[in-house]
N, C-alpha and C positions, 0 to 999 in steps of 0.2 A: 328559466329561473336557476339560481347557484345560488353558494353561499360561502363564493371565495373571495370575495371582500375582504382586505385585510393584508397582512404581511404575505407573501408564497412564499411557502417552504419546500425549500430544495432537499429533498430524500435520496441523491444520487453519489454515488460512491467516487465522487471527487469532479469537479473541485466542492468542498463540504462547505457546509454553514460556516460563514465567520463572525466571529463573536464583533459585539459592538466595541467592546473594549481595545479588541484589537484595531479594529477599523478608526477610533479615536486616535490610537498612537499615531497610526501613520498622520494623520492631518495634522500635521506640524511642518516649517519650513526645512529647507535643505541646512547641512552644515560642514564643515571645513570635514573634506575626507581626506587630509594627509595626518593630521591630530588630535589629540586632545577626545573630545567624545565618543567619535566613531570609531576610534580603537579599541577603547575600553566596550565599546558594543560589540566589535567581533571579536575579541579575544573571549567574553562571557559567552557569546553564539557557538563556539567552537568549544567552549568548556561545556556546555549544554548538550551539544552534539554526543559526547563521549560519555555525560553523563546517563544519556539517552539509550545508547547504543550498549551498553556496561565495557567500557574499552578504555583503553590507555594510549587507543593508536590516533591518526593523524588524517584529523576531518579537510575538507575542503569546501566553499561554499561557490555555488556557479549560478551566473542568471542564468537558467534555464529550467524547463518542466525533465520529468523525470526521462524522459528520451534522451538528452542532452548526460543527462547523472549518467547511463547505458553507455551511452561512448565515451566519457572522460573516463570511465573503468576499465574499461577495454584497451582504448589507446594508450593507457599511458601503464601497462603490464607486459603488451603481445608486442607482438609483430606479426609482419605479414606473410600470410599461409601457418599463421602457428594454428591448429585444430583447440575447439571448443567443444565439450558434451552440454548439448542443453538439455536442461531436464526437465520434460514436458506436462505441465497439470492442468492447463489451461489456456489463454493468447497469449500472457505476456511474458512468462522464460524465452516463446516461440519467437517473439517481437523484438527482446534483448540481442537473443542469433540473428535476427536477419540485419540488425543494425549492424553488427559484426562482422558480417556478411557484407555490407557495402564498404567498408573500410580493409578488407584486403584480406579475414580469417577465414581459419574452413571452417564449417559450421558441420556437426554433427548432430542430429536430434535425438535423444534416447524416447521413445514413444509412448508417449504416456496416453490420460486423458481426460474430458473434462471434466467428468463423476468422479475423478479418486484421485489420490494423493500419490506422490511420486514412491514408488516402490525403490527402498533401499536397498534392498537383494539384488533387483535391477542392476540399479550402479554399481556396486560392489562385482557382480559378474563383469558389469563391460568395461570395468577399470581392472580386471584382472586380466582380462581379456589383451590389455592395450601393453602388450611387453615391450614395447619398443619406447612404449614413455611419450608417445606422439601427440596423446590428449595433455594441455597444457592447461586446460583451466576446467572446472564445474561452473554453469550458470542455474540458477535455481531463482524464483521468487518464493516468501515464503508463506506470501495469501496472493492467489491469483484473483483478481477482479471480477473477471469476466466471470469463473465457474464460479469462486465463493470458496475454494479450500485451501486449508492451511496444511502448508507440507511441514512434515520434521524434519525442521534445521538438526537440532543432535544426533539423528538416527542417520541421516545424509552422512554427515563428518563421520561417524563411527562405519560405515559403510567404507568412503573413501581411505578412511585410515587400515580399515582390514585388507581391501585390498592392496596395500604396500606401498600406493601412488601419492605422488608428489603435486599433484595438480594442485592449480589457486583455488579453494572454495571462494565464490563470490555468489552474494546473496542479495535479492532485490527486497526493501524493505519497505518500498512505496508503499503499500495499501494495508500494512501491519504497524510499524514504528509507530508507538503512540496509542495503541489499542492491544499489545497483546505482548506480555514477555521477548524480552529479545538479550540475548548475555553474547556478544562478539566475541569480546574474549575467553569465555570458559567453553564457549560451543564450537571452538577452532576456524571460525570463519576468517580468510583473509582480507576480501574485499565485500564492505556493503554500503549496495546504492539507497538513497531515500530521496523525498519529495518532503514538499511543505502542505502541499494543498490538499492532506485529506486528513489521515490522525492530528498533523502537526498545527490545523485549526487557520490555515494562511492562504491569502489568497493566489493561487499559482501563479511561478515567476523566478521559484527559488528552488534548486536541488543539491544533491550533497554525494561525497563520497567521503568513505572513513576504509583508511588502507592501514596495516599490520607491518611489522618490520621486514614481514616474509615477504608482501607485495612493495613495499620500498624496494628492495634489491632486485627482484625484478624487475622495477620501472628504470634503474638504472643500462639495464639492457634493450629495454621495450623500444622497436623502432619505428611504432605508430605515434608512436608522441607529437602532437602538433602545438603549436602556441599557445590557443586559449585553453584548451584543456591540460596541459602538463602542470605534472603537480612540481616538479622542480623550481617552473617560472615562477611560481605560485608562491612560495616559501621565500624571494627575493624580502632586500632588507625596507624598501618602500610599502605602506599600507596599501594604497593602490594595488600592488602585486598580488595580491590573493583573490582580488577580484578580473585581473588581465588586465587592469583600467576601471572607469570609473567606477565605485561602487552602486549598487543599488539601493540606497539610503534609505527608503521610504519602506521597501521591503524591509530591511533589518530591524526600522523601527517596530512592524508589525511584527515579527515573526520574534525577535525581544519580548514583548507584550503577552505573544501567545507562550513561550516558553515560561516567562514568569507564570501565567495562570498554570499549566503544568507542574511548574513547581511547589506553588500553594495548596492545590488538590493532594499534590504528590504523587509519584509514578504510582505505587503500588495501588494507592484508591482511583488512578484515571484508569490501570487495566479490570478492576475489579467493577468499574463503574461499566465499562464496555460489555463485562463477560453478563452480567447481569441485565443490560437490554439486547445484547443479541439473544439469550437465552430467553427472553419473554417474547422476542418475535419468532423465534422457533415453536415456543410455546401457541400462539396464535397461527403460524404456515401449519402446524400438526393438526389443529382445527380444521379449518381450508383442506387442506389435504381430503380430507375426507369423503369429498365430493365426484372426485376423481377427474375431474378439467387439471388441478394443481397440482403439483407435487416438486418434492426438494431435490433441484440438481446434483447434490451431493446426499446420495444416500446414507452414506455414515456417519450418524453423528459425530464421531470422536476427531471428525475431518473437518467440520465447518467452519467457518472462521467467524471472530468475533470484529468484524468492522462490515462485512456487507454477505445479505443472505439469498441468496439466486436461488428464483422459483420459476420451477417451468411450467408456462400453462398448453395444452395441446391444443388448442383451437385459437390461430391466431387471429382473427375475428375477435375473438372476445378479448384475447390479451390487447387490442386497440384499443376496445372499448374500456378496458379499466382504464387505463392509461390517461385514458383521453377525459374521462371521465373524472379519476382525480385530479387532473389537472383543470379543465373547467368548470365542475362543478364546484370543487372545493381547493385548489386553489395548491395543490402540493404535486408537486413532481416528481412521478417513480422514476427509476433509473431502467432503462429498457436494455432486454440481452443484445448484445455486442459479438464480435466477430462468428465463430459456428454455432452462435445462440442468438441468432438476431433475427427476431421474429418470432422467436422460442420463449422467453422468459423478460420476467421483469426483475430488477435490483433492488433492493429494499438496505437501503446503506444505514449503517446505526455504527458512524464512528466518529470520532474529533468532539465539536460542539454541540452536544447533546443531552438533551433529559429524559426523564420518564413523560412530562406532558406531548414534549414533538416526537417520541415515539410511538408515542398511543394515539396521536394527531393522526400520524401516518398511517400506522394499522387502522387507527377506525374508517380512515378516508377511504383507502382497499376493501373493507369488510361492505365500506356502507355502497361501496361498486358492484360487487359483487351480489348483493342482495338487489339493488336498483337496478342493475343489469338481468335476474334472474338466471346469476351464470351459479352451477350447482356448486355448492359450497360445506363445507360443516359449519355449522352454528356455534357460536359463541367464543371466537378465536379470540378479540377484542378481552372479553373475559377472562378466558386463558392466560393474557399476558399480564391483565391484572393480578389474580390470582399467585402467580409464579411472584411477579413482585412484591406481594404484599406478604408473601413467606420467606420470601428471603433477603429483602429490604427490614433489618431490623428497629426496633422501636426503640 
């Protein structure tokens, strides 16, 4: 017996829920991609972008998932054997470097971890450390996925800058842009990667980079530059050129779509809408917690991020069993831990396309496993999140 009948809801911290509206857009036919429409779609896609970002600098748009965004940053900045500090909170700064790594960089890790947030003091040491000026770039994400923590971007740059060093700050924006403050230009960032397919509400397929005048002049020297990803090609006088070739039409219509709903919410109320149901699902993991199977992979609050909340459970027996559980009993899909957390925790994603009903959908689906499973629990997390909402959801 179940009672997932019905739509399934996807609770996984990318690719997200995509809106119907957006999914409409696309269902429309192809159209001329040297004029007339599709220009006017990506010259607004690229004002969006900046709009997005808070920048004045100079977006690019790539078919590719956010891996693809990782190397057009890289290649078209470095060259080969120039040294990278990656700055460690989780997989994917670690996954940024190894990509870097196969295109001909030295990679340097600075060692972080997956419970906390990148220490600025850190970097600031090991950039003071680097008298020779050898480190040529910082790579950072600023919500890692997999652990769930949001690093400071401003406390990073002011780090980098006390130490005296010239390196590119480049920031990965994938699993933040869209859920949480982001100011490029006031936070000194030169180079930042982003995705479509998790704040930005789109189905994956499409990624981005947005580079500074300080990263321009560098790519003028950069000897990794290859065809599709160079942003030089890219800036040619044909509309075609920004995409290498054909555009991906179908995508821009979507992701048009999604930006316009973005726009209508408006930034300020879609990051205020995020902070307020990550904060009611903390509110119910604090419940949960209690039991002592569960507990929050990032132990500091002031570290969590507001698009997806990693919770570790220690009996991976039972982390199957909710799993499995919410997905056939009731018909929603938790996001399961990933790389040094796989088998360890489950993801609870509350970013892009979302309300207060599919998030309480999801907690209750988790709460009602946990009880139906008899795995030890605190009481009333579901509640919790109500409670949190209905005091700060005003009337």
């Amino acid at each position: 017996m179940s009672v997932r009948n019905g739509r399934q809801f996807i609770s996984i911290p990318g690719p997200t829920t995509v809106p119907d509206e957006v999914l409409a857009a696309m269902h429309r036919p192809p159209i001329d991609i040297r004029t007339g429409e599709l220009v006017e779609i990506t010259d607004g896609l690229l004002q969006d972008l900046r709009n997005l970002c808070q920048t004045t600098g100079f977006p690019n748009i790539y078919i590719a998932n956010g891996h693809g965004a990782w190397e057009a940053a890289l290649s078209n900045v470095l060259s080969r054997d120039d040294k990278v500090l990656v700055l460690e909170s989780g997989s994917f700064a670690a996954g940024w470097g190894q990509a870097g790594a196969t295109i001909g960089l030295d990679v340097e890790v600075l060692p972080g971890s997956y419970q906390k947030a990148v220490d600025p003091a850190a970097v600031e040491a090991r950039l003071k450390a680097d008298v020779s000026k050898d480190i040529k770039a910082v790579l950072v994400v600023q919500v890692d996925t997999a652990s769930s923590v949001v690093n400071d971007i401003p406390a990073i740059r002011k780090a980098i800058d006390n130490a005296g060093h010239d390196a590119l700050f480049m920031v990965d924006t994938i699993a933040s842009l869209g859920t949480m403050p982001y100011k490029m230009d006031d936070w000194g960032v030169d180079v930042t990667v982003a995705a479509c397919q998790k704040g930005l509400m789109m189905s994956p397929g499409l990624s981005f980079t947005i580079s500074n005048r300080k990263a321009k002049e560098k790519h003028t020297h950069a000897n990794l530059r290859t065809a599709y990803w160079d942003w030089t090609a890219r800036d040619g006088e044909e509309h075609y050129h920004k995409y290498a070739g054909t555009p991906p039409v179908h995508h821009l219509f979507g992701l048009q779509k999604a930006f316009e709903m973005i726009n209508d919410e408006k930034l300020e109320n879609v990051i205020l809408r995020h902070h307020l149901l990550a904060s009611a699902t903390r509110a119910a993991v604090s419940k949960w917690c209690e039991g002592g199977v569960l507990s929050f992979n990032i132990p500091d609050p002031s570290q969590r991020s507001n698009s997806v909340t990693t919770v570790l459970v220690n009996d991976e027996k039972a982390l199957n069993e909710i799993l499995n559980y919410c997905d056939e009993k009731c018909g929603v899909v938790v996001g399961i831990g990933i790389a040094a957390l796989s088998g360890k925790a489950l993801r609870i994603a509350h970013m892009g396309h979302i309300n207060a009903p599919m998030l309480l959908g999801t907690l209750g689906a988790i709460e009602m496993s946990l009880q139906a499973l008899n795995i030890p629990h605190g009481k009333g997390g579901v509640q919790a999140a109500i409670e949190y909402l209905a005091q700060n959801v005003s009337v």
